[in-house]
Backbone as CSV, one residue per row, in Angstrom:
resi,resn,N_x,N_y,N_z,CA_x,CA_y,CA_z,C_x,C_y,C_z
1,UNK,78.619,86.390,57.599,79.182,87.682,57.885,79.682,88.357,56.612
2,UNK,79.349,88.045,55.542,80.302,88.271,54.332,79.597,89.326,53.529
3,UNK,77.921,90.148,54.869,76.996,91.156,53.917,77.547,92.496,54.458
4,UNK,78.644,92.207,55.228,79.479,93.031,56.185,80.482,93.765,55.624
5,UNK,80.570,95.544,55.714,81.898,95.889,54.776,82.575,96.482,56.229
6,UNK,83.073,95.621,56.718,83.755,95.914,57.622,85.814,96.603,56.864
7,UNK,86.112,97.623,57.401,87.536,98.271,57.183,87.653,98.602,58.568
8,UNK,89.017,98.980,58.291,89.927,99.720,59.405,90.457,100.443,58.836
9,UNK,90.350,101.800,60.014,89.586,102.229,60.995,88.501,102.515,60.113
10,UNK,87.522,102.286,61.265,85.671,102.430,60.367,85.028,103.602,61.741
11,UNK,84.000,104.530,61.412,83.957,105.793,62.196,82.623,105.167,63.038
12,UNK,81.833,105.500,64.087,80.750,104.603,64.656,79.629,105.132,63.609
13,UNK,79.609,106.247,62.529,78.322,106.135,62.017,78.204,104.932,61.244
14,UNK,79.546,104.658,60.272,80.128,103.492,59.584,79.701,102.429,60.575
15,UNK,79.894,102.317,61.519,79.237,100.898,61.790,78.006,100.764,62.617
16,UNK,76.958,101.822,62.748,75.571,101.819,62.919,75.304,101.881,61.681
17,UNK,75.732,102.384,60.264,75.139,102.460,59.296,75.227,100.668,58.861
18,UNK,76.348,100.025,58.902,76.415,98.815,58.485,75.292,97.705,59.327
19,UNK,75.403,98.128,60.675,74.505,97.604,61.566,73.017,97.506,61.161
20,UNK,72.306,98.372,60.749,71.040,98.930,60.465,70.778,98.593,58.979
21,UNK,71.847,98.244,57.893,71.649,97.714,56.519,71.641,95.839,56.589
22,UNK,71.995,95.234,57.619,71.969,94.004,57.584,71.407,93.136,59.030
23,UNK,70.211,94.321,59.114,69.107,93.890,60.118,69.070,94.091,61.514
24,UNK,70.086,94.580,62.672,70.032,95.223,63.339,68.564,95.709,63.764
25,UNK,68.444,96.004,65.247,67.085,96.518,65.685,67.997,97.442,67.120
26,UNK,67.814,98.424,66.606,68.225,99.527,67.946,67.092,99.396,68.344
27,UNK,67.847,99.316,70.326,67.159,98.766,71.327,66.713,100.303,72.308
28,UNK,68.239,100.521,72.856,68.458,101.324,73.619,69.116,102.620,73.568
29,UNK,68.927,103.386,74.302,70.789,104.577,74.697,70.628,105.040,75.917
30,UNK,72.137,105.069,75.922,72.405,105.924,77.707,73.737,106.718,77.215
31,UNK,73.103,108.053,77.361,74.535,108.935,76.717,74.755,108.262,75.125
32,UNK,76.208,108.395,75.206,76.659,108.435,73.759,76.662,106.565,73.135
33,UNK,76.123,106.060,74.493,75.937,104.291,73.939,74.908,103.864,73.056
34,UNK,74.895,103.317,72.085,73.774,103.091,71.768,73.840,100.900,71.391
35,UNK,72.484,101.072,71.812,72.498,99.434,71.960,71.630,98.734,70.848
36,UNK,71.895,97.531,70.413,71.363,96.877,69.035,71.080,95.634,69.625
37,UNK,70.526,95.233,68.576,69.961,93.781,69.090,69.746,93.079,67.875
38,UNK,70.540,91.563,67.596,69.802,90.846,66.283,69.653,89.342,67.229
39,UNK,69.112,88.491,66.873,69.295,86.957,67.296,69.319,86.992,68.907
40,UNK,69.080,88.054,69.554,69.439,87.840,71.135,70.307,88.196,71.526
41,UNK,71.438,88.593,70.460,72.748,89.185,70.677,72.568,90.513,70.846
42,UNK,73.331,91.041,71.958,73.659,92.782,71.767,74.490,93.158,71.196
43,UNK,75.164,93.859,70.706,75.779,94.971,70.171,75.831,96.362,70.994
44,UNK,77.171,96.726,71.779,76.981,98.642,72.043,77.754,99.085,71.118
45,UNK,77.448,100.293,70.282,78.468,100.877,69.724,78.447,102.477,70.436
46,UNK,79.423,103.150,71.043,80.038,104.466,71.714,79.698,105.525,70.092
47,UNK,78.669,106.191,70.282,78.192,106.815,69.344,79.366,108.323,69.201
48,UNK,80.206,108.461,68.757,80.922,109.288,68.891,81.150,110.228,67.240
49,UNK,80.272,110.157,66.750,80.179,110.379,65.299,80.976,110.041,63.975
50,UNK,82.400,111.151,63.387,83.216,110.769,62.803,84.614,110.329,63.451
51,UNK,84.894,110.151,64.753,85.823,109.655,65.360,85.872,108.174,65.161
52,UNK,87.471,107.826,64.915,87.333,106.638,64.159,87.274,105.659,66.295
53,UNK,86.702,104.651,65.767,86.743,103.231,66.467,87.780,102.735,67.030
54,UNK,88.383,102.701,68.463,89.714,101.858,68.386,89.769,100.436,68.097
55,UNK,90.652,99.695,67.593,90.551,98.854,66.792,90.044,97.240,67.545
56,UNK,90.885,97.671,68.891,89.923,96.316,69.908,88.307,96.751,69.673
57,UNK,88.231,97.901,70.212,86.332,97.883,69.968,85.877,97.424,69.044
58,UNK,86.351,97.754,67.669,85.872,97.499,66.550,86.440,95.911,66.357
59,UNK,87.226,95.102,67.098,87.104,93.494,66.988,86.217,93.282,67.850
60,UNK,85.846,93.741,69.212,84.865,93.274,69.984,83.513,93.282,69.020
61,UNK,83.093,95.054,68.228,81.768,94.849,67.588,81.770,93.522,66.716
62,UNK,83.010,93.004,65.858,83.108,92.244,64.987,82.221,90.722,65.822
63,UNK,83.024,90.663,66.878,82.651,89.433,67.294,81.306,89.311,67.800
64,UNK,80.485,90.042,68.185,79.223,89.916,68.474,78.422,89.968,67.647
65,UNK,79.020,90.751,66.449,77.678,90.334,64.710,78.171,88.766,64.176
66,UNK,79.694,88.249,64.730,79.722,87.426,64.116,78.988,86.004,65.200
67,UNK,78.777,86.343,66.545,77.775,85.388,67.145,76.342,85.569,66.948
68,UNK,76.140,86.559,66.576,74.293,86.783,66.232,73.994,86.163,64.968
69,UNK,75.626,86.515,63.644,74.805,85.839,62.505,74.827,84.242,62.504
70,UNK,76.219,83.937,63.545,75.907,81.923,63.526,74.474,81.923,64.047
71,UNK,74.563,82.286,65.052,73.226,81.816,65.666,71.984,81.537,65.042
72,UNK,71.857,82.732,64.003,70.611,82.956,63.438,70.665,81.996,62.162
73,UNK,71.732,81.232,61.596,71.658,80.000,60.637,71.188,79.210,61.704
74,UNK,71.060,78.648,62.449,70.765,77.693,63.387,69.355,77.204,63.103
């Protein structure tokens, strides 16, 4: 997880842009959701442009790049 520039507060382009630089594959959208996919893992990030992330969301995104990248050492 360490190719990750994760801050707080980070805005959702900030973390589709981070998403999409360390391999990410957008899957889906419904409305303002948009869905990712690495290792089998999803990812939604609430596409809301420069509005920052509340900070649980942005630990929830944390934790699902950080189960896609264990996985994918496996």
């Amino acid at each position: 997880m360490s190719n990750y520039r994760w801050k707080s507060p980070m805005t959702s382009k900030e973390v589709i842009k981070e998403l999409n630089r360390n391999g990410w594959d957008f899957v889906s959208q419904k409305g303002s959701h948009k869905k990712y996919r690495k290792n089998g893992i999803n990812c939604i990030v609430a596409d809301h442009g420069n509005n920052n992330i509340p900070t649980g969301t942005l630990n929830s995104i944390k934790k699902s790049v950080s189960l896609a990248e264990s996985k994918g050492e496996k």
